[in-house]
C-alpha positions, 0 to 999 in steps of 0.5 A: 596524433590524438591524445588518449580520452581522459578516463571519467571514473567508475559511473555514478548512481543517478539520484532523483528527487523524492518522498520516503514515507515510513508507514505502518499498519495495525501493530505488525504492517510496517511499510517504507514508500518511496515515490518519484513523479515517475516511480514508486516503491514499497517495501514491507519491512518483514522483506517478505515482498516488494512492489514496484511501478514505473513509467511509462507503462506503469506495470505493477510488479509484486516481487517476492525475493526469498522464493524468488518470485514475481507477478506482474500485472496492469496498473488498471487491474490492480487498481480496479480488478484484481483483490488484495484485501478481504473482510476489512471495512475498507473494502467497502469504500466506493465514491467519497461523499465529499472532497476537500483540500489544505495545507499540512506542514506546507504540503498539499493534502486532499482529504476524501471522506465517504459514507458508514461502512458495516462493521464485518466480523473477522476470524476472530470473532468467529472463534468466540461467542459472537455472531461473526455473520451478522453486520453490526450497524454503527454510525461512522465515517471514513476518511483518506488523507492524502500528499497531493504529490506529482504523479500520484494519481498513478504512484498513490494507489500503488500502495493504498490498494494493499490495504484495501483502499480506494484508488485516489489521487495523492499518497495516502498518508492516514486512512481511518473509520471513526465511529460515533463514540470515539472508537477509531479503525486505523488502516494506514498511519505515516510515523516519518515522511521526508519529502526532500529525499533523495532516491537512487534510481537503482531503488525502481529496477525490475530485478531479473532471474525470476519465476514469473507467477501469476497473481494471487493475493497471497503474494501480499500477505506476509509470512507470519500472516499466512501462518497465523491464518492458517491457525486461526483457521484449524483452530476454528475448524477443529471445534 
């Protein structure tokens, strides 16, 4: 006669080992990381869309949960195709001029530094007096410091290629162009990093039910960025 097999209880949520990085971007861009050495996942804090990329194919999905909509696409498109910023100096960023490495509050950190860049005008500019069309030259430099984090030569440019950046290996931790003078462009700085967390394994699942579409970089851009856009824009036209 065989006893009954005892019951184990509800199943527990699977918890890796992780980095959780609060980020943010110019004064509205605010972005939380979440890495594992197999998976990464960022959120903009807007909740206008999400990204996830996993392993072992590490497929890019850009999930959009309000109009419940999802692009996915090859991690080596988004990495080296497909363009997600425009008119941003860090668009121009191609091979670093030097590459150097230390330590950052015990973490490995890889600093890659690259040549001047242009100085474009925006549609801001375009809306006063300036020359918008014409380059401006100023001496600067550039630079992408970053957690030299297991796997984050597929995590890291997960994220950096929002913002425009350059894939390279680690997570970006700050980007910023530096010109003679003092006057500093910021691209990404890191306001919180905890890099012994615990993330549930639920954090990378690939949700279901949704439209699949294809890619545009709109998919990436926020709600209140489109609008503001698009007014900057008619205001422009309009004169």
């Amino acid at each position: 006669m065989f006893a009954p097999a005892a019951w184990a209880g509800p199943a527990k949520a699977v918890a890796e080992n992780g980095v959780i990085l609060k980020q943010k971007s110019g004064y509205v861009d605010q972005f939380t990381q979440q890495v594992t050495p197999t998976a990464v996942r960022v959120d903009i804090n807007s909740h206008d869309y999400y990204i996830i990329s996993r392993a072992p194919d590490w497929k890019v999905y850009i999930v959009r949960p309000k109009s419940k909509e999802m692009a996915v696409v090859s991690h080596h498109d988004w990495c080296y195709k497909l363009q997600v910023r425009h008119l941003s100096w860090t668009t121009a960023l191609r091979k670093p001029e030097a590459i150097s490495r230390s330590t950052e509050e015990g973490r490995p950190i890889i600093t890659y530094r690259y040549g001047p860049t242009e100085v474009y005008g925006s549609l801001l500019a375009m809306t006063s007096d300036t020359h918008a069309n014409t380059p401006v030259k100023r001496p600067n430099h550039s630079e992408i410091i970053c957690f030299d984090y297991p796997g984050s030569d597929k995590t890291g440019p997960i994220f950096g290629r929002i913002k425009g950046l350059p894939p390279v290996r680690g997570l970006v931790l700050r980007a910023y162009r530096k010109e003679v003078g003092g006057n500093v462009a910021g691209a990404v700085e890191t306001v919180d990093t905890n890099a012994r967390a615990k993330i549930a394994s639920s954090v990378f699942d690939i949700p279901t039910g949704y439209k699949i579409v294809p890619f545009s970089s709109s998919l990436v851009q926020t709600q209140a960025a489109s609008e503001n856009s698009k007014a900057l824009i008619e205001d422009f036209m309009s004169k």
